[in-house]
C-alpha positions as CSV (number, residue, x, y, z in Angstrom):
1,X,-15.9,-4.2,0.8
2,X,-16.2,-5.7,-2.6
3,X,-13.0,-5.1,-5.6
4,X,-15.0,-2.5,-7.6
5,X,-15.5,-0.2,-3.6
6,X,-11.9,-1.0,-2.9
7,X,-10.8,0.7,-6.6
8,X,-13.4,3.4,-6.5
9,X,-11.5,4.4,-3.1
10,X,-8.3,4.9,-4.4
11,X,-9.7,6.6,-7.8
12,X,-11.4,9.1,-5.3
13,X,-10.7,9.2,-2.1
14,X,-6.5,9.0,-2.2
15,X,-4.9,12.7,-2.9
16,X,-4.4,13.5,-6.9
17,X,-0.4,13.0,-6.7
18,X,-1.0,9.4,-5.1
19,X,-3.7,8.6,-8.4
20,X,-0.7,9.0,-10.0
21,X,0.7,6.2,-8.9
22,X,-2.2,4.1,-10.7
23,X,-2.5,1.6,-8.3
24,X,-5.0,-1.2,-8.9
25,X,-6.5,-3.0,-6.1
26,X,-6.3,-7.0,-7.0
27,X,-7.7,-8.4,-4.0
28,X,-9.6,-7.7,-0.6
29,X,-10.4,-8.8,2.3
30,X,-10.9,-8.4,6.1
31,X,-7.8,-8.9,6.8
32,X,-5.6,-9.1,4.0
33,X,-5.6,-6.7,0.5
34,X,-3.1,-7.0,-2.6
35,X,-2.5,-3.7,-4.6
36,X,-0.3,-4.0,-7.9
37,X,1.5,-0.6,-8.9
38,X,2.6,-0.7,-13.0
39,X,5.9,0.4,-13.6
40,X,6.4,3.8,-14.8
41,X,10.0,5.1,-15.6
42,X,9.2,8.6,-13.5
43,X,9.7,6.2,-10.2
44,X,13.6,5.7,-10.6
45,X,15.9,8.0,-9.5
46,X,19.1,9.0,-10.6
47,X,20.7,5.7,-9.7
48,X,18.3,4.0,-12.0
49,X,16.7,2.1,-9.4
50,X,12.9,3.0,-7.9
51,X,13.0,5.3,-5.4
52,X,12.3,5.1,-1.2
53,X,9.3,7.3,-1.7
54,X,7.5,5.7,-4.0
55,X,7.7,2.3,-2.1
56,X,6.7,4.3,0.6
57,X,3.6,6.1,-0.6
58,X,2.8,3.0,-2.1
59,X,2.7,1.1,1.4
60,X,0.3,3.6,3.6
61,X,-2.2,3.6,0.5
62,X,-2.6,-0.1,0.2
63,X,-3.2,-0.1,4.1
64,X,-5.8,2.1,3.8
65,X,-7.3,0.1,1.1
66,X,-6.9,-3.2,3.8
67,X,-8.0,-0.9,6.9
68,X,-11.1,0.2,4.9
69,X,-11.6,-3.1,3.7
70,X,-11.7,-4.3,7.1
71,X,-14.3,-1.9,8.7
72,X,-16.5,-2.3,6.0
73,X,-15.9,1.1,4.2
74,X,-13.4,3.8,4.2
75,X,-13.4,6.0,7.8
76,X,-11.3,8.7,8.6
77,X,-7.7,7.3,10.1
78,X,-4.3,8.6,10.4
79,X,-0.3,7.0,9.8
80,X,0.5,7.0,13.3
81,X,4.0,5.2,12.3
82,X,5.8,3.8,9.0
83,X,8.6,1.6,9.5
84,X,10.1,0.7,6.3
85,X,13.1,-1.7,5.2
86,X,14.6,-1.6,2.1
87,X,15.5,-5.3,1.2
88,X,16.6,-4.9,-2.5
89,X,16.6,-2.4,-5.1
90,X,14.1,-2.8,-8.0
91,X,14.4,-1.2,-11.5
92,X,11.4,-2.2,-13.6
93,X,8.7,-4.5,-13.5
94,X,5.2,-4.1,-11.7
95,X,4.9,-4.3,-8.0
96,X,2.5,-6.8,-6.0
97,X,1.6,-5.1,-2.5
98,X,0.5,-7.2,0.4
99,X,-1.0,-4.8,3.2
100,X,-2.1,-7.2,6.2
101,X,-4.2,-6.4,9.6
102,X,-2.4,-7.5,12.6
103,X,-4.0,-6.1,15.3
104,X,-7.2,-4.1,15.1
105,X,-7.5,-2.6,18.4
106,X,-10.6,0.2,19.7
107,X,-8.4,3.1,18.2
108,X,-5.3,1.7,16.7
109,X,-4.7,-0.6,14.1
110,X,-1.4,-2.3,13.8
111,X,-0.4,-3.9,10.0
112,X,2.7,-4.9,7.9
113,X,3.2,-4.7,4.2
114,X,4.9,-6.9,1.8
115,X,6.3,-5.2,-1.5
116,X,7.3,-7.5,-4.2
117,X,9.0,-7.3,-7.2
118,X,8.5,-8.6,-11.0
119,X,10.1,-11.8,-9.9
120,X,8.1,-12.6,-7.0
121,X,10.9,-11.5,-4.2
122,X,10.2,-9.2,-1.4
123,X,11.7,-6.0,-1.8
124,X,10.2,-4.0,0.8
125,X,8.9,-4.8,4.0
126,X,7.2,-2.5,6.6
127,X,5.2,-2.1,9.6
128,X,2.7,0.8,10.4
129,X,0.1,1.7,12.8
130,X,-3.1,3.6,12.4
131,X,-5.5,5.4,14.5
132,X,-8.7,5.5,13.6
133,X,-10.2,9.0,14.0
């Protein structure tokens, strides 16, 4: 899947409250893909920092940019699980996303994904698993 397949995806494919988001894929590949979410004020909370959902959304959309990636195209797949940690809070500054393939398996598909802040330190870290429909 080349860059321009990979934005196109997201642009179209993703639900109209996640094109919000105005993520922009960076890189692809078959097993790794970087996503990069500009700040927007409307992602903090209250306590002035970005909030859990966001970092969240954020996370099972750049998988399925990397799952898609992987198989060649985009094919119809489901969050089986999202495990997120919350390593420190973040209150501007764009995002880098690092969605990796662990395990690709007949039906499920293991990953983990990096979220990192303006500075360059991990902020997020998660795991999910996908089956593949």
């Amino acid at each position: 899947m080349e860059l321009v397949q990979a934005q196109k995806l997201l642009d179209e494919l993703v639900s109209p409250w996640v094109r919000q988001l105005n993520l922009r894929v960076d890189a692809v590949g078959p097993e790794q893909s970087e996503l990069r979410l500009p700040f927007d004020t409307a992602f903090k909370h209250a306590g002035g920092v970005i909030c859990g959902q966001v970092f969240m959304s954020v996370a099972d959309t750049a998988m399925v940019v990397a799952l898609s990636a992987a198989l060649g195209g985009f094919q119809p797949m489901t969050t089986v699980t999202l495990n997120t940690q919350f390593m420190r809070p973040v209150t501007d500054g764009d995002l880098r996303i690092v969605a990796r393939i662990l395990r690709r398996g007949k039906n499920l598909v293991f990953g983990e994904i990096e979220i990192h802040d303006a500075s360059g330190k991990m902020a997020v870290h998660a795991t999910t698993t996908y089956a593949l429909l």
